[in-house]
C-alpha positions in Angstrom: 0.0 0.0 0.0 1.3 3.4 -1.0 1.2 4.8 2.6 3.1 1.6 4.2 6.0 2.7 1.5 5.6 6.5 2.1 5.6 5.6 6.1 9.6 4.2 5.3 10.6 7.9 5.0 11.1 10.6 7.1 10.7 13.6 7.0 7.5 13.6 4.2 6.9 16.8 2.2 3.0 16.9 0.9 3.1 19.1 -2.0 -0.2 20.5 -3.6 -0.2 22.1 -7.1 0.3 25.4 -7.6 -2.6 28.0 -6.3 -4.4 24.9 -4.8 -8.0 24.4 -4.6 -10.1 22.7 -1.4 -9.8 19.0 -2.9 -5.9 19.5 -2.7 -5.9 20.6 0.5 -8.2 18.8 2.3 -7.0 15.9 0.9 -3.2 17.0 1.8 -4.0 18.2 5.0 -5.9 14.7 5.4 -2.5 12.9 4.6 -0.6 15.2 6.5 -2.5 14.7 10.2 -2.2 10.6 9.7 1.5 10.7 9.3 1.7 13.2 11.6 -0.2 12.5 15.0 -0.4 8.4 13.7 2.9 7.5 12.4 5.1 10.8 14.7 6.9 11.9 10.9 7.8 15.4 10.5 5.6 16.5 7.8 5.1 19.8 5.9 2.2 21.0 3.5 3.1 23.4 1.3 2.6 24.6 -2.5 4.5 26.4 -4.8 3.7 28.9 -8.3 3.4 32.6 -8.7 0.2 33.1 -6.5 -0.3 32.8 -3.3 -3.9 31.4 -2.1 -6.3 34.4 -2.4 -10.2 32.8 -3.3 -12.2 34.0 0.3 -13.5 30.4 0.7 -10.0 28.9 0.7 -8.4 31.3 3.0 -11.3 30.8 5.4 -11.1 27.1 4.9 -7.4 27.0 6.5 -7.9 29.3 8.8 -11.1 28.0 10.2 -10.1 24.5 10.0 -6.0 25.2 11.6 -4.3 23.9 8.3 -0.8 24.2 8.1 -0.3 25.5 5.0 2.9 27.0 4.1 3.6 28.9 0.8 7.2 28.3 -0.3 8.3 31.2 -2.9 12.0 30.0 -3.8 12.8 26.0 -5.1 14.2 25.0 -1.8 12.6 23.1 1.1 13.1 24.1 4.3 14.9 21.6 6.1 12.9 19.3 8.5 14.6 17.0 11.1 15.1 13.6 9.3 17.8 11.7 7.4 15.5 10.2 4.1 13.1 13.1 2.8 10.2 12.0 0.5 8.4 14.3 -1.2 4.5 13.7 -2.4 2.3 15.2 -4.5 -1.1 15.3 -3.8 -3.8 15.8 -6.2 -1.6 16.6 -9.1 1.5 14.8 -10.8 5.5 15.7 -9.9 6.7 17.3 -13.0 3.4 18.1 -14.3 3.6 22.2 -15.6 0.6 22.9 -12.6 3.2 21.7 -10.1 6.4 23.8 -9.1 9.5 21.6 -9.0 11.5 20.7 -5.8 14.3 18.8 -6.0 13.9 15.3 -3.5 15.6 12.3 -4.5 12.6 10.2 -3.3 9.1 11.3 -5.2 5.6 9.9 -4.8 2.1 10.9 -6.7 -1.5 10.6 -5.0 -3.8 11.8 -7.3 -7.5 11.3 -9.6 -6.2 13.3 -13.2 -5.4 11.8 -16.3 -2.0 10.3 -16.3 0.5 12.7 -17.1 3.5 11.5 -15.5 4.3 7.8 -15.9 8.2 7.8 -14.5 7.6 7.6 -10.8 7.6 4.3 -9.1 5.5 5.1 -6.1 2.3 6.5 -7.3 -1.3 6.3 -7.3 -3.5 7.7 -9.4 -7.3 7.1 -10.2 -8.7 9.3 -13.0 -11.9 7.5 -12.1 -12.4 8.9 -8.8 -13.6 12.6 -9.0 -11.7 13.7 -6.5 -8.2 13.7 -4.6 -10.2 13.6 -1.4 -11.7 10.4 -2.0 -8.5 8.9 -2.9 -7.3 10.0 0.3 -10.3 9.4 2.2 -10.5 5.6 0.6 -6.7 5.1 2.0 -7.0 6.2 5.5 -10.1 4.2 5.4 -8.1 0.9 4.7 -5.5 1.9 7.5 -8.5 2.1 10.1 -7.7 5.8 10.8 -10.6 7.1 12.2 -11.2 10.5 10.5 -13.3 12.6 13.1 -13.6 16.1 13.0 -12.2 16.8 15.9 -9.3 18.2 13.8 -11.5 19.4 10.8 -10.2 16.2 8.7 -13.8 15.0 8.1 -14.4 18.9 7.1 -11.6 19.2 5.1 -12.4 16.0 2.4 -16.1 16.5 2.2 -15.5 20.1 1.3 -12.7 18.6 -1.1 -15.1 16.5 -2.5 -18.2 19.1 -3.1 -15.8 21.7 -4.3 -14.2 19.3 -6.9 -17.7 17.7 -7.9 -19.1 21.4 -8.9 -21.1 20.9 -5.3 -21.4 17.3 -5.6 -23.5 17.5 -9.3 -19.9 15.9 -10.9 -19.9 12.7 -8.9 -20.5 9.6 -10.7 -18.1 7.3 -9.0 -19.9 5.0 -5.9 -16.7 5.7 -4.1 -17.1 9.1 -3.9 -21.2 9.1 -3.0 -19.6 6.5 -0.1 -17.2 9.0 1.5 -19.8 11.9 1.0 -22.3 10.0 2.4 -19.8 8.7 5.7 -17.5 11.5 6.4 -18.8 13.1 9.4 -18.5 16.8 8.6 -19.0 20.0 11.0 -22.7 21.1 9.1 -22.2 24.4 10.3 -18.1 25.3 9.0 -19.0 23.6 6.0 -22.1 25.5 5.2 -20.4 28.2 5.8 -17.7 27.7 3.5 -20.4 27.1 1.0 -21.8 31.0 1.3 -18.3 32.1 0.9 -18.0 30.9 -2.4 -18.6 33.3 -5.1 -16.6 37.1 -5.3 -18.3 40.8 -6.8 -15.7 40.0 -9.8 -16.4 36.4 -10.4 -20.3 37.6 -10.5 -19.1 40.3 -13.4 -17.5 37.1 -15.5 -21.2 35.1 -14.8 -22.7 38.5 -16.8 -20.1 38.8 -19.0 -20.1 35.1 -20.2 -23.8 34.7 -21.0 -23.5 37.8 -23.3 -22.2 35.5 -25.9 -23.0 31.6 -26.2 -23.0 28.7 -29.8 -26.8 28.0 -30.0 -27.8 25.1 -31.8 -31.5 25.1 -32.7 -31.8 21.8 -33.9 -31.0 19.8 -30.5 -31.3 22.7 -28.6 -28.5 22.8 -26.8 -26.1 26.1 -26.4 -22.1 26.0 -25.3 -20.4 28.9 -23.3 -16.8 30.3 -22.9 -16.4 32.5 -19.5 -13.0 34.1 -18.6 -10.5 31.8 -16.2 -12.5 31.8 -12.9 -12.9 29.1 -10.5 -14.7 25.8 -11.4 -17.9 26.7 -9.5 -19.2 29.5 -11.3 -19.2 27.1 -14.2 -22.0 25.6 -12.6 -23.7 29.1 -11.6 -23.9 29.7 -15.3 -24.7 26.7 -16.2 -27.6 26.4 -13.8 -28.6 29.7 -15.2 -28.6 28.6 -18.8 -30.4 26.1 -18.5 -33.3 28.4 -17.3 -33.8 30.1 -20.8 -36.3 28.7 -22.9 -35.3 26.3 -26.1 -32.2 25.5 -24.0 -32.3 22.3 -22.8 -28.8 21.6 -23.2 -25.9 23.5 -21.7 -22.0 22.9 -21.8 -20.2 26.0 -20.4 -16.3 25.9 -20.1 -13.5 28.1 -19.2 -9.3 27.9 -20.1 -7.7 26.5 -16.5 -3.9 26.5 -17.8 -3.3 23.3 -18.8 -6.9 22.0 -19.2 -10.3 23.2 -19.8 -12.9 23.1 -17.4 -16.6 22.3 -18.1 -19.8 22.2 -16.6 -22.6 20.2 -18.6 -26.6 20.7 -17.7 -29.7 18.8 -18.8 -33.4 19.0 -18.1 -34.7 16.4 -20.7 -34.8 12.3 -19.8 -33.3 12.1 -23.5 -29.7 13.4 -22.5 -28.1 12.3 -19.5 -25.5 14.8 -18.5 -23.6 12.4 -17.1 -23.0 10.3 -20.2 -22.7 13.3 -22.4 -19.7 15.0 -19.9 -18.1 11.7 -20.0 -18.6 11.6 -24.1 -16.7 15.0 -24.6 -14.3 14.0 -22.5 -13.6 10.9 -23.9 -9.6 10.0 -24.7 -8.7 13.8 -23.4 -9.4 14.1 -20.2 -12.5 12.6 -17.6 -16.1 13.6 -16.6 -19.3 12.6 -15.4 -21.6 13.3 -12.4 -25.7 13.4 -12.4 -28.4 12.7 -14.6 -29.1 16.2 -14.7 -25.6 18.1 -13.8 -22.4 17.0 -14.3 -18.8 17.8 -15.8 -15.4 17.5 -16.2 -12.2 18.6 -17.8 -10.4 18.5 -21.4 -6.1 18.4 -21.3 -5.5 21.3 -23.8 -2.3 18.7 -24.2 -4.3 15.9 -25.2 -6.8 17.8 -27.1 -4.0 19.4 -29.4 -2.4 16.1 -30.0 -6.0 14.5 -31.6 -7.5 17.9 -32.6 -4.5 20.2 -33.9 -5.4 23.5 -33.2 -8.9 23.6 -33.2 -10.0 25.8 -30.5 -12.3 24.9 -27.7 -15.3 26.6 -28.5 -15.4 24.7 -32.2 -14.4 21.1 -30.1 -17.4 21.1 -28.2 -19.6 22.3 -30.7 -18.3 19.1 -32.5 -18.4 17.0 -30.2 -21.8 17.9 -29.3 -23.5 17.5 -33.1 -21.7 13.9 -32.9 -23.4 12.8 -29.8 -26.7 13.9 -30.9 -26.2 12.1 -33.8 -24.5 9.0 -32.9 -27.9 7.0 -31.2 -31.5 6.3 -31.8 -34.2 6.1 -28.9 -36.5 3.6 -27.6 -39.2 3.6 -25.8 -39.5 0.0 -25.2 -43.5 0.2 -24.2 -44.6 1.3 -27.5 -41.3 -0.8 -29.4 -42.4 -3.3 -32.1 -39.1 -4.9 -32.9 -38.7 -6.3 -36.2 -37.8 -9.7 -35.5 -36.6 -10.9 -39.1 -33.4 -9.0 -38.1 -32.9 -10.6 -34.7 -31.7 -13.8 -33.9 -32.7 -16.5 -31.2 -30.5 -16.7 -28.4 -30.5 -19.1 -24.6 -28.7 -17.8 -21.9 -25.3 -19.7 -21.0 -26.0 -21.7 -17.1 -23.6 -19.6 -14.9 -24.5 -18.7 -11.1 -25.8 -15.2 -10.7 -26.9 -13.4 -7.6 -30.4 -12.5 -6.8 -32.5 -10.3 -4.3 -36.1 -10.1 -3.2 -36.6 -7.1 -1.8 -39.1 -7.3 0.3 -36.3 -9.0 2.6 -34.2 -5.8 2.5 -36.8 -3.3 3.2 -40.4 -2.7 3.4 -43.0 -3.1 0.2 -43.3 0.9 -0.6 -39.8 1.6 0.1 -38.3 4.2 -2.5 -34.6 2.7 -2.6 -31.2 3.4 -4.5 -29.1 0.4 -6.1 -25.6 2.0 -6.2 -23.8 0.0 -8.8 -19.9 0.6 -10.2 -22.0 1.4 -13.8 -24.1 4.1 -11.5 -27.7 4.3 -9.2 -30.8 3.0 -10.2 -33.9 4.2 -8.1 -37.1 1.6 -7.8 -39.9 1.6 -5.1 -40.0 -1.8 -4.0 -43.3 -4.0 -4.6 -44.6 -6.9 -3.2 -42.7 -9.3 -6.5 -39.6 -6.9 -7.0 -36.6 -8.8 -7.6 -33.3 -7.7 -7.9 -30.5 -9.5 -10.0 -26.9 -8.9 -9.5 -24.8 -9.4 -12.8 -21.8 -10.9 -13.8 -20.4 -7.3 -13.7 -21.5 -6.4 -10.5 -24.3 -4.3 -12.1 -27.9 -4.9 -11.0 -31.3 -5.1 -12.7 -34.9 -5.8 -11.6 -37.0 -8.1 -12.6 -40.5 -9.4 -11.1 -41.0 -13.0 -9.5 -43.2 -14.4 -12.5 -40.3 -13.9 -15.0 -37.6 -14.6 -12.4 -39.1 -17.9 -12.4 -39.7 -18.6 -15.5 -36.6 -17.8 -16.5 -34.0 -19.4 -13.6 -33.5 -22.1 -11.2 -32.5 -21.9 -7.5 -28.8 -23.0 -6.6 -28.6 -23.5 -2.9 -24.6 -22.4 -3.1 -23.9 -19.4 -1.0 -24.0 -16.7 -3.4 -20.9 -15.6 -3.3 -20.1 -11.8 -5.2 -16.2 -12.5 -5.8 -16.5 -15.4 -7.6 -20.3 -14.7 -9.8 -18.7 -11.2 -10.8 -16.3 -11.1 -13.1 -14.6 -7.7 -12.2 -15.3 -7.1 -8.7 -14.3 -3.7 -8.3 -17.3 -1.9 -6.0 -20.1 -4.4 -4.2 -23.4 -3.0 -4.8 -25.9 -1.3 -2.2 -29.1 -0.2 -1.4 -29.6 3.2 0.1 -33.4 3.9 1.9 -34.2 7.0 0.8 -36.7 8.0 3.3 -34.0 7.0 6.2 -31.0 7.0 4.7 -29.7 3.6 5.8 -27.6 1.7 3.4 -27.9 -1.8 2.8 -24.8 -4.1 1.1 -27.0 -6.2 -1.1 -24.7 -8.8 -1.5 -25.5 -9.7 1.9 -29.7 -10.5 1.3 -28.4 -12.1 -2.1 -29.3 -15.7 -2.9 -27.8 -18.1 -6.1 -29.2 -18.9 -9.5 -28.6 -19.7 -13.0 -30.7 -19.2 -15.8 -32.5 -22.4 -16.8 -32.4 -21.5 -20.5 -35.9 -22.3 -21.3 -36.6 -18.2 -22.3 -35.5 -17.8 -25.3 -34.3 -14.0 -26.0 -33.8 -11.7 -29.8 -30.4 -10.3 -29.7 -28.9 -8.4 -33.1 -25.8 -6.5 -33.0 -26.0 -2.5 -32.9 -24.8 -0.7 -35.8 -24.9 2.3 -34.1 -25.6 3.7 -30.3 -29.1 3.2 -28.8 -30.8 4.6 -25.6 -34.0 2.4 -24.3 -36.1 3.4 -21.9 -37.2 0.3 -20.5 -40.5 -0.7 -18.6 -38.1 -0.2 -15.5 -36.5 2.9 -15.7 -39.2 4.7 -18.0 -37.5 8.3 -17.0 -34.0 6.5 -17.6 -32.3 5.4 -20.0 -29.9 2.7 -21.0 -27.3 3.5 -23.4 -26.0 0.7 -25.9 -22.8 1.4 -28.2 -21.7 -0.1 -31.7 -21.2 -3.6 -31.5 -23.3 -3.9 -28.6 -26.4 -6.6 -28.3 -29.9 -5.2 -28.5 -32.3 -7.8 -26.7 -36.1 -8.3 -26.8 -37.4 -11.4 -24.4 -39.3 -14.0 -26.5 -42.1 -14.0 -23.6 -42.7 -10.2 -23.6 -41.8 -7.7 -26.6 -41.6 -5.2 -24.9 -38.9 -6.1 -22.3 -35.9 -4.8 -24.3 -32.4 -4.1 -22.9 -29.1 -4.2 -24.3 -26.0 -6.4 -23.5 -22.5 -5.4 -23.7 -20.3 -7.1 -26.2 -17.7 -7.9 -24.1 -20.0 -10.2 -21.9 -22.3 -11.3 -24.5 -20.6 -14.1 -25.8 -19.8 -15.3 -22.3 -23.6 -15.2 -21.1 -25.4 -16.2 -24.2 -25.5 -18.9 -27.1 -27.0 -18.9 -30.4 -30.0 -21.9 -30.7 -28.8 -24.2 -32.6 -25.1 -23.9 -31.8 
C-alpha cells in the first residue's frame, strides 16, 4: 500500500499544485495529520507557483479548519529534522507544468487526473475517482484511521469533494457518493464555506459570459466560454442557462492553464448529463456526475495532440452534433421490434446473484441500487426482484419472469467469484431514512435455466431504451453492442455489452 511505503521515509513533504484548490488541501492536510499525530513523521504542507492562495472560501477554509499550510516562494525546502526526505504530490503529478518543481531524491504521486507522468515508481492515481479527497479518504479508510472532526479532517475531504464535484453535481463514482455519504463533517463550518463561495468580480464574468453563447436550434442545446475563474461558477452559469427557454442543453467551459474546465446541464430524460460529460471528454481528459448536472475537464495537451489546433469553442460544438447524432431512442413500451433481423439466443447456465426485496426493506420503500456502472432508483413492490450481474451491475426483474426464466442454486451466493470484475459491491440506500444496505448480503444463487429464449442483433450504431423499468432512464448501448427483446414479452428490451455477451449467451442451434 502506497502509505506503508511513504511511512519508510522521514521527514514527508506533501506538496499540492500550484494555487491549490479545497480537494488539494483537504485531501493533503488529510495525509498530513495521519502521518503526523499516527505515524510521529515530520511533515510539511506546502505549495509552490506565482500566486499565493487568495479565493475568500480557501483562505477561510485554512484558517477556520487550523491547516498548516505553508507557501514556499524559492525551489528550496526548508529543512525538517530527518535523514531520508520523500516528497509527495497530492492531487496533481510531480513534473506536471501545474506543479512547481522541488528537488527530492525520493518522489511519490497521489492523485484522480489523467495520467501525465508515468516515471515515478510510487504513485497512485485514479482518474476514475472525482476527487483527490476520496482517494485519500478511501486510503486512511483501509488503515483504520478514524477520520473525526475533531481536527477538521472529516471537514476538510467532504468540502474537497463538493468543491471538486461542482457541489457534488460531478460525482458519478460509488466511491465518492460512499465518503460523501460517511465522512462526518462539521454542518455548520462547511455550510459556511459554501456562502463564501462566489466574489463581486467572479459575479461580473457570470454576466459577462452569458452575453455571448453557440446555439444550436436543432438539438437545442447552447455552449459557453467564461473568462479563467474558479470551477464553481461554471455551474452558476450553467444552472442559469439552463433556465432560458429552447435551452435544454448546456455545456459551459473556461481555459484553466493546462486544461479546460466544463460544466454540462440537462433538463430532458433524453440526454443524460452524465453520459454526455463523460462523451466529450472521452480519450482527453474525464467527466461525469448526475443525470441532470455533471462535468469534467479536457487536457488542452491531449486535445491538441487529436485535434491540432482547433479551439475549444469549435471542439465542443463538434463533439456535441456527434453525440446527438451517434444514437436512436426507444421507448420499449410502445417498441415493435422487427424480429426478421434478430436472432434467437438461450442464456449460458452460470450462477448469478439474486434479491427479493421485500427481505431488504419494506413493500413501498423508495430505494437506491448504487452500482460501479451508477444508481438505479425503484420503489419496491410486493414481487420486485433484484439480480446482480456478472459485472456487478444490477437489474430488476418481477418474480413471475424470475421464475420462468432461472432455477434456485442452494450455493452461497458468493459476489467475488459470480462477478467477473469485482471492483465496487453493490448497495441499497433507503431514501426516506437514509440507511444503506450491502446487497450482497440479502443475495441468494441462481442460474438461468435456458428455457426463455431472448432476440439479440448487434448495434450498428448507439441506442438509448427506456425500458419498462426505468421509463425516465435510460440505457445507453454502443456499436457492436447486443440489443435484446425477451421472447415472452416484446416489450422487455435491454441491451448487453459485447464484451460479456458471448460469455452469457448462445445462439439456438449452436
Amino acid at each position: 500500500m502506497i502509505l506503508d511505503t511513504i511511512a519508510e521515509y522521514n521527514p514527508i513533504y506533501i506538496q499540492m499544485h500550484n494555487n491549490p484548490d479545497a480537494d488539494a488541501i483537504g485531501s493533503g492536510y488529510a495525509l498530513y495529520r495521519y502521518f503526523k499525530d499516527v505515524l510521529n513523521k515530520n511533515v510539511m504542507l506546502f505549495y509552490g507557483g506565482n500566486i499565493k492562495i487568495s479565493k475568500s472560501n480557501l483562505i477561510y477554509m485554512v484558517d477556520m479548519m487550523n491547516i498548516p499550510v505553508m507557501y514556499v516562494e524559492n525551489d528550496d525546502l526548508p529543512q525538517l529534522d530527518g535523514d531520508n526526505p520523500i516528497l509527495v504530490t497530492v492531487d496533481c503529478q510531480y513534473g506536471a507544468r501545474n506543479v512547481e518543481k522541488f528537488h527530492c531524491e525520493n518522489i511519490a504521486i497521489i492523485d484522480h487526473h489523467q495520467i501525465e507522468i508515468d516515471n515515478v515508481d510510487t504513485s497512485l492515481i485514479l482518474p476514475n475517482y472525482n476527487a483527490c479527497s476520496t482517494v485519500v479518504w478511501t486510503l486512511l479508510k483501509r488503515k483504520n484511521y478514524e477520520i473525526t472532526d475533531d481536527l477538521h479532517v472529516a471537514s476538510a475531504l467532504y468540502y474537497g469533494i463538493y468543491m471538486d464535484t461542482n457541489q457534488l453535481s460531478e460525482i458519478h463514482n460509488p466511491v465518492d457518493y460512499d465518503a460523501v455519504e460517511e465522512l462526518p463533517y462539521n454542518n455548520a463550518l462547511v455550510k459556511f464555506l459554501k456562502n463564501s463561495n462566489i466574489s463581486l468580480d467572479e459575479m461580473e464574468i457570470a454576466g459577462n459570459a452569458l452575453r455571448n453563447y453557440i446555439y444550436d436550434a436543432e438539438h437545442e442545446c447552447a455552449v459557453l466560454k467564461t473568462e479563467k475563474c474558479d470551477p464553481n461558477i461554471l455551474g452558476v452559469i450553467s444552472d442559469f442557462l439552463l433556465q432560458v427557454d429552447k435551452v435544454n442543453v448546456g455545456v459551459v467551459f473556461c481555459d484553466m492553464g493546462d486544461t479546460n474546465k466544463f460544466s454540462v446541464r440537462s433538463c430532458v430524460k433524453e440526454v443524460d448529463a452524465s453520459e454526455l460529460a463523460s462523451y466529450l471528454a472521452t480519450g482527453i481528459g474525464s467527466g461525469g456526475g448526475h443525470i441532470d448536472k455533471a462535468g469534467g475537464y479536457i487536457s488542452k495537451k491531449l486535445l491538441e495532440e487529436k485535434f491540432g489546433d482547433m479551439v475549444p469553442e469549435a471542439f465542443f460544438s463538434k463533439r456535441l452534433h456527434e453525440y446527438f447524432d451517434s444514437y436512436d431512442i426507444i421507448y420499449a413500451k410502445d417498441f415493435n421490434a422487427r424480429l426478421d433481423a434478430f436472432k434467437l439466443y438461450t442464456k449460458n447456465s452460470m450462477n448469478i446473484g439474486y434479491v427479493e426485496m421485500t427481505d431488504v426493506v419494506p413493500v413501498g420503500t423508495p430505494i437506491t441500487c448504487r452500482t460501479i456502472e451508477g444508481d438505479v432508483e425503484l420503489t419496491v413492490e410486493e414481487d420486485l426482484i433484484v439480480m446482480i450481474g456478472i459485472k456487478g451491475e444490477v437489474y430488476p426483474t418481477n418474480k413471475a419472469k424470475f421464475i420462468r426464466s432461472n432455477k434456485l442454486i442452494s450455493d452461497t451466493y458468493d459476489f467475488n467469484s459470480c462477478v467477473l470484475d469485482a471492483t465496487y459491491e453493490p448497495t441499497v440506500h433507503n431514501r426516506v431514512t437514509g440507511k444503506k444496505y450491502e446487497l450482497t448480503k440479502f443475495a441468494k444463487t441462481c442460474a438461468s435455466t435456458g428455457s426463455v429464449m431472448v432476440y439479440c442483433k448487434p448495434l450498428e450504431r448507439g441506442v438509448k431504451i427506456f425500458t419498462t423499468w426505468t421509463k425516465d432512464r435510460y440505457m445507453r448501448g454502443n456499436e457492436g453492442d447486443f440489443l435484446a427483446v425477451r421472447s415472452d414479452d416484446i416489450h422487455d428490451c435491454y441491451v448487453i455489452e459485447k464484451n460479456i455477451f458471448s460469455k452469457t449467451y448462445k445462439e439456438i442451434g449452436e
